[in-house]
C-alpha positions in Angstrom: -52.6 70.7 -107.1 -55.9 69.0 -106.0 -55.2 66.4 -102.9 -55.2 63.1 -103.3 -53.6 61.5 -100.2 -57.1 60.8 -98.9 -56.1 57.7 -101.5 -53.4 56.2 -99.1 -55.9 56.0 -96.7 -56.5 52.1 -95.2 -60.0 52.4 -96.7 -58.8 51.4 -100.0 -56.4 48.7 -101.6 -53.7 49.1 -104.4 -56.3 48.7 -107.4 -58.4 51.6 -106.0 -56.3 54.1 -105.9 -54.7 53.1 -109.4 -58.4 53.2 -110.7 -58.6 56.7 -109.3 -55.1 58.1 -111.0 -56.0 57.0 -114.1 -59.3 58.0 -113.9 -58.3 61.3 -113.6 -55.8 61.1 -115.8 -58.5 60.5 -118.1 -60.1 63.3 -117.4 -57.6 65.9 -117.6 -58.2 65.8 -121.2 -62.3 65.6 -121.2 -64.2 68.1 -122.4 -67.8 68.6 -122.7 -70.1 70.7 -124.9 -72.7 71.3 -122.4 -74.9 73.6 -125.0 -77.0 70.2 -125.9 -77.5 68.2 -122.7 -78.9 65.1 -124.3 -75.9 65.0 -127.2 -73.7 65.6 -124.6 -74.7 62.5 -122.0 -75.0 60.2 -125.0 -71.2 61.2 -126.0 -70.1 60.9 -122.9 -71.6 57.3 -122.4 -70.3 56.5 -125.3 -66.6 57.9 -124.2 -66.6 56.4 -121.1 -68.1 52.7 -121.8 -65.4 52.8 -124.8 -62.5 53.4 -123.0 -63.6 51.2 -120.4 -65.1 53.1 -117.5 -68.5 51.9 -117.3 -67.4 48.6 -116.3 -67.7 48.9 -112.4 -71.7 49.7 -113.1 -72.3 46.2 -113.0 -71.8 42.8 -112.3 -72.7 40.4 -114.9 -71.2 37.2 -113.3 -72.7 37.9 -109.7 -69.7 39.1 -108.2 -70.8 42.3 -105.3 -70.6 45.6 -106.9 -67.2 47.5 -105.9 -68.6 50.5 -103.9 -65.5 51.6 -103.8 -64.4 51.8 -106.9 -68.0 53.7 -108.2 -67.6 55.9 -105.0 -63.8 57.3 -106.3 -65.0 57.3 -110.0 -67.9 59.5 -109.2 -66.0 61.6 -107.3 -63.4 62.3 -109.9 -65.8 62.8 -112.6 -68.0 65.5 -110.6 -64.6 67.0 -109.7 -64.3 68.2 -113.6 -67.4 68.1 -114.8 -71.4 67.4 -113.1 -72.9 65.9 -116.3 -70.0 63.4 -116.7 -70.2 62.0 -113.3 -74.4 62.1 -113.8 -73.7 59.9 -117.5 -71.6 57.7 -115.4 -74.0 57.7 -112.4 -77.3 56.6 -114.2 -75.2 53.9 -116.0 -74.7 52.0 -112.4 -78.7 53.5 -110.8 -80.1 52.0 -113.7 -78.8 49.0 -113.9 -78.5 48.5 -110.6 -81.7 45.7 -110.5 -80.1 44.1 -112.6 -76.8 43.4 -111.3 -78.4 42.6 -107.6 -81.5 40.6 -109.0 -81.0 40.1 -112.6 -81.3 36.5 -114.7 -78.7 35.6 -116.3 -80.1 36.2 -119.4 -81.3 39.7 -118.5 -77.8 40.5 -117.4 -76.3 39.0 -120.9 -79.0 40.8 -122.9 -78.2 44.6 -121.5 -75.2 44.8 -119.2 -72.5 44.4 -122.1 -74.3 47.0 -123.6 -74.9 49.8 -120.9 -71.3 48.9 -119.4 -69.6 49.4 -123.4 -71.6 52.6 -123.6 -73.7 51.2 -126.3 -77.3 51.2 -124.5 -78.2 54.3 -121.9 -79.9 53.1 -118.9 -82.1 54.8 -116.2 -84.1 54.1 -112.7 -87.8 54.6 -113.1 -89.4 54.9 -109.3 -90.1 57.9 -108.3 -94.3 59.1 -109.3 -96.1 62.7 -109.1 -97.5 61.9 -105.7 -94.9 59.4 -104.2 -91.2 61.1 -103.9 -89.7 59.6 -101.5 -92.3 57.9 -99.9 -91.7 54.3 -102.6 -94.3 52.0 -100.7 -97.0 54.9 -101.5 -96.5 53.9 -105.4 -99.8 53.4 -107.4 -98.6 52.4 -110.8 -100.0 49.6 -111.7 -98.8 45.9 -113.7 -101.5 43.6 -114.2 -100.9 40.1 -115.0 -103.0 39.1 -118.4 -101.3 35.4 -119.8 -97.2 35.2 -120.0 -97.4 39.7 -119.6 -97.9 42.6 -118.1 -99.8 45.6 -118.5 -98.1 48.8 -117.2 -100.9 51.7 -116.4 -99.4 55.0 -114.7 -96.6 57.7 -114.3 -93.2 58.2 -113.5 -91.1 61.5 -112.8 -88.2 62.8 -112.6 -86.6 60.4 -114.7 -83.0 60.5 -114.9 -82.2 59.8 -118.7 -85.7 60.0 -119.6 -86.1 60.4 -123.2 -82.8 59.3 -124.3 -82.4 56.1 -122.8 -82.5 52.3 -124.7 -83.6 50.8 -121.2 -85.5 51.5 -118.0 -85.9 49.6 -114.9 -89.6 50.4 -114.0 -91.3 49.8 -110.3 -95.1 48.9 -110.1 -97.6 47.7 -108.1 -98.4 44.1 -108.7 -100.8 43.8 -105.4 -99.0 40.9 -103.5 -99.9 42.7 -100.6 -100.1 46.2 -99.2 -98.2 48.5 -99.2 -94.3 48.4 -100.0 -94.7 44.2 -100.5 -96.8 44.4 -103.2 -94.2 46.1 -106.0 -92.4 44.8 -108.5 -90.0 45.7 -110.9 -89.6 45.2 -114.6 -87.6 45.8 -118.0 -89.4 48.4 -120.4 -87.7 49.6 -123.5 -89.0 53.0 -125.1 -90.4 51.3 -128.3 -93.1 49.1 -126.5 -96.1 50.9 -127.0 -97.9 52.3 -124.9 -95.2 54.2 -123.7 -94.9 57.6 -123.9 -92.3 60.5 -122.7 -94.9 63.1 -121.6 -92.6 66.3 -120.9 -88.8 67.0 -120.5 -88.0 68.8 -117.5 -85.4 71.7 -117.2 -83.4 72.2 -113.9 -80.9 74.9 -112.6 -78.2 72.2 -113.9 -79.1 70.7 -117.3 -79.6 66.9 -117.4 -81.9 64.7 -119.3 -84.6 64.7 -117.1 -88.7 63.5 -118.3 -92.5 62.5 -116.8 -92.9 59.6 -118.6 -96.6 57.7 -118.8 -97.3 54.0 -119.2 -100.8 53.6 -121.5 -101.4 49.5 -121.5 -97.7 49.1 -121.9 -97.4 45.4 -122.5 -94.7 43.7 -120.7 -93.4 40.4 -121.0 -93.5 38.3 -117.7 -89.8 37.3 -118.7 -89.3 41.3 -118.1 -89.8 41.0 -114.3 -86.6 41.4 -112.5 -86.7 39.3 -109.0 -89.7 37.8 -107.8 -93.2 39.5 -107.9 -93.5 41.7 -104.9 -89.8 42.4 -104.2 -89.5 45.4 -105.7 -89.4 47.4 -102.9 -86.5 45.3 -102.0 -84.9 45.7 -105.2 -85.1 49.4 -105.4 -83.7 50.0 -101.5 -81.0 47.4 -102.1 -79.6 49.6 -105.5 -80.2 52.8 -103.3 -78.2 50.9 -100.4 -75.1 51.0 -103.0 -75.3 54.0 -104.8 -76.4 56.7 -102.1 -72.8 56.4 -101.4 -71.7 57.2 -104.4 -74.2 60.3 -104.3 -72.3 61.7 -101.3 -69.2 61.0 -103.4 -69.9 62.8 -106.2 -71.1 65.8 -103.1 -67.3 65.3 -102.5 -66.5 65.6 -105.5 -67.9 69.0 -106.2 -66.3 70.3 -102.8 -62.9 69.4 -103.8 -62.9 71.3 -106.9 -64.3 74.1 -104.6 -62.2 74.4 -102.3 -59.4 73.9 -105.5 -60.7 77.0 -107.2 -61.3 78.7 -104.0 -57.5 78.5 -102.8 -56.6 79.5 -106.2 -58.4 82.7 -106.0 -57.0 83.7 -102.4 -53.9 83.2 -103.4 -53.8 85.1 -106.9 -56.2 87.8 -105.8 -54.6 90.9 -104.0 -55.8 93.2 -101.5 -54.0 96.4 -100.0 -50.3 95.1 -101.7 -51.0 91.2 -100.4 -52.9 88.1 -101.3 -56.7 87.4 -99.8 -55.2 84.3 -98.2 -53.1 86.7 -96.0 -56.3 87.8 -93.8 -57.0 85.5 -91.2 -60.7 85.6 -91.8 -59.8 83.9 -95.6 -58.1 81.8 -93.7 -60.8 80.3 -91.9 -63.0 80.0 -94.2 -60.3 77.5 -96.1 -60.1 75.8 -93.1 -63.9 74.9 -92.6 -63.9 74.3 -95.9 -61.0 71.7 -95.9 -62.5 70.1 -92.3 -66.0 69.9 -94.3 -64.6 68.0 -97.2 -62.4 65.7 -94.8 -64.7 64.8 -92.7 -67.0 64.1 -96.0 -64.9 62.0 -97.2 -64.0 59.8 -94.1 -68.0 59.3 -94.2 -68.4 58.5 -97.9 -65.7 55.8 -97.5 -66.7 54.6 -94.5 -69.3 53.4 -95.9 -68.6 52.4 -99.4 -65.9 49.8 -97.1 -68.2 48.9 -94.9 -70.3 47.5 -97.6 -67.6 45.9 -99.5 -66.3 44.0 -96.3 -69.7 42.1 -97.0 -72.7 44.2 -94.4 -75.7 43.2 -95.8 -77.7 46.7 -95.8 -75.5 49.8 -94.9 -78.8 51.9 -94.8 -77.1 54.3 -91.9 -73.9 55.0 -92.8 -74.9 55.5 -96.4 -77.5 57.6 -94.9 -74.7 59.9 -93.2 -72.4 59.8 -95.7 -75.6 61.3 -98.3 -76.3 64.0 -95.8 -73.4 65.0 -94.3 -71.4 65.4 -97.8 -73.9 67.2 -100.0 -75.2 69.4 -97.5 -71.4 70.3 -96.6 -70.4 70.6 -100.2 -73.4 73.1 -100.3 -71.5 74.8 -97.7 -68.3 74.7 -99.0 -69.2 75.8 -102.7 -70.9 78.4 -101.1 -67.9 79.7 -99.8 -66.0 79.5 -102.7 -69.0 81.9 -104.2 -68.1 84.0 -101.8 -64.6 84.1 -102.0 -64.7 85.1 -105.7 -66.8 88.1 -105.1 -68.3 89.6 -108.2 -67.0 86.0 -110.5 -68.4 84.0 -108.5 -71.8 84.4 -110.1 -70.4 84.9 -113.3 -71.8 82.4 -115.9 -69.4 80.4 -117.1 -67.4 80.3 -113.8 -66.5 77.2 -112.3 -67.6 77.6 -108.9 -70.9 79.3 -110.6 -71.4 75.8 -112.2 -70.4 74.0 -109.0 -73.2 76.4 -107.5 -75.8 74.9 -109.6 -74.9 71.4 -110.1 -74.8 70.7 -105.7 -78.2 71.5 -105.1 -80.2 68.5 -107.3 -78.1 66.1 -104.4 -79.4 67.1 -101.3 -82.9 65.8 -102.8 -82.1 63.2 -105.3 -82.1 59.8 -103.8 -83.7 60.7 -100.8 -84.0 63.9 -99.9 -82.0 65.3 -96.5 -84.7 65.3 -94.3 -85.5 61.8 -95.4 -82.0 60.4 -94.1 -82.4 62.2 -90.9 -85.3 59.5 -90.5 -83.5 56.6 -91.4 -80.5 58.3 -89.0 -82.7 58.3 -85.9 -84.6 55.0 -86.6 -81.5 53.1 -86.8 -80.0 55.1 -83.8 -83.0 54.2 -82.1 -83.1 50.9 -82.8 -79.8 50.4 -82.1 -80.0 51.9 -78.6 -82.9 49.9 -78.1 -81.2 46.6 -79.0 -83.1 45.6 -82.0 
């Protein structure tokens, strides 16, 4: 039976962990058809904004986002299946601007929907030639009257080509650099806009390279201020990078599950594999790794729910730390299979697939060993 004392833990209050059990009560039962990716995130939207999950996604009367709360449900999805904790995650990611910097009548028009499953949302920022580096954006929105014009590409766009509405980042020109962004509402029937290919990965999702021809925008569309859009789009990363660790520890518990499973049914010589001390110490690593993982993730998700204003380092650690660990620890369970473990169909073959998209998506591992150091170093340095 998977642990769940981690959920007595003084990180969390009563309503957290009754979130969680039930949560995973829920999903006891789920099961998804993986052999149609997009069919299968637009059913499971639909599930889960129906029978009331989605609602921690957003805020639609200004109250803070529960980090908590997203961090457990996304690591109780991804602990029985990666493409229902991704239909969940994108719900939250791209709405995130929303909830954060929203108007109220933004928030009234499209978070009821995304939240009841009725509308799929995703996060447009990343561009062909930008990654991770967001202030080196060159999409373009020029101003023409009470609109917009949207000129350029995005990629690697989670939910591109079945989602009802995108938060898009551009460059307005306030100034250089990361000030001069902004971010807007675009809906897949303005035209102008076009979904240019769908992208296939080692673990299905719906993933596109989308292109904005003179997309006209309305100036209404903008969400914050012109030129905050940088500011928008690290403030949603701020929250859900946790989550991405969680859903990292997610996929190692069900490892390490599955992997204690097999030592235990699986003989060797007359006795079970978890009888040889070297098994055994690979179960141990593998239970310090997804530990320690967790004391991170939650660390953090606390930490920002006790009111920090940016918790851009210990999100940071928690996104590292987890997902290349869970890398580690899935690895292992591979390994502990043998021959099955690179069986299709497998569990921990899936597991195998589904880790590696995190220890790149929202900002790749190298990229939060710079924000690590530079808030180390500031911090040592007394800024």
């Amino acid at each position: 039976m998977a642990d769940r004392s981690y959920l007595d833990w003084p990180f969390f209050e009563p309503h957290h962990k009754a979130h969680a059990d039930a949560l995973a009560g829920w999903c006891a039962s789920l099961e998804v058809d993986h052999s149609d990716t997009d069919a299968a995130c637009r059913k499971l939207v639909a599930e889960l904004g129906a029978d009331g999950w989605l609602k921690p996604t957003a805020s639609v009367d200004g109250a803070p986002l529960d980090v908590r709360t997203l961090a457990l449900s996304r690591e109780t999805l991804a602990r029985h299946d990666g493409l229902a904790d991704f239909a969940f995650a994108m719900q939250g990611l791209g709405t995130g601007a929303l909830s954060l910097f929203g108007s109220d009548a933004q928030k009234q028009a499209w978070l009821p929907l995304t939240t009841a499953g009725q509308a799929i949302s995703a996060f447009a920022l990343t561009e062909p030639q930008s990654g991770s580096d967001v202030a080196a954006s060159t999409m373009t929105a020029t101003k023409d009257g009470e609109e917009y014009i949207l000129n350029g590409e995005k990629t690697w766009i989670s939910n591109g080509g079945i989602a009802d509405i995108y938060t898009v980042f551009a460059r307005t020109g306030e100034a250089p650099g990361a000030r001069g962004l902004s971010a807007f509402l675009v809906t897949p029937d303005m035209p102008g806009f076009e979904v240019v290919e769908r992208l296939q990965v080692i673990a299905p999702h719906p993933l596109a390279r989308l292109r904005f021809n003179d997309v006209r925008v309305p100036a209404a569309n903008m969400i914050g201020a012109p030129g905050q859009g940088f500011k928008v789009a690290m403030s949603v990363l701020d929250v859900f990078r946790t989550t991405v660790a969680a859903a990292a520890l997610g996929f190692a518990r069900r490892a390490l599950d599955e992997a204690v499973a097999r030592v235990t049914e699986r003989h060797i010589q007359g006795a079970p594999l978890s009888d040889l001390q070297m098994v055994q110490g690979h179960i141990a690593d593998m239970a310090l790794d997804v530990d320690a993982s967790a004391l991170l993730v939650y660390r953090a998700a606390w930490t920002k729910d006790s009111g920090a204003p940016r918790v851009s380092r210990e999100a940071a650690m928690a996104k590292l730390f987890s997902t290349e660990q869970a890398q580690s620890v899935i690895d292992r369970a591979v390994q502990l299979h043998g021959g099955d473990g690179v069986r299709s169909g497998e569990a921990v073959e899936a597991l195998y697939r589904d880790i590696r998209a995190l220890r790149i998506y929202e900002g790749a591992s190298d990229v939060q060993r710079v924000i690590i150091a530079r808030a180390t170093l500031d911090q040592l340095k007394g800024k």
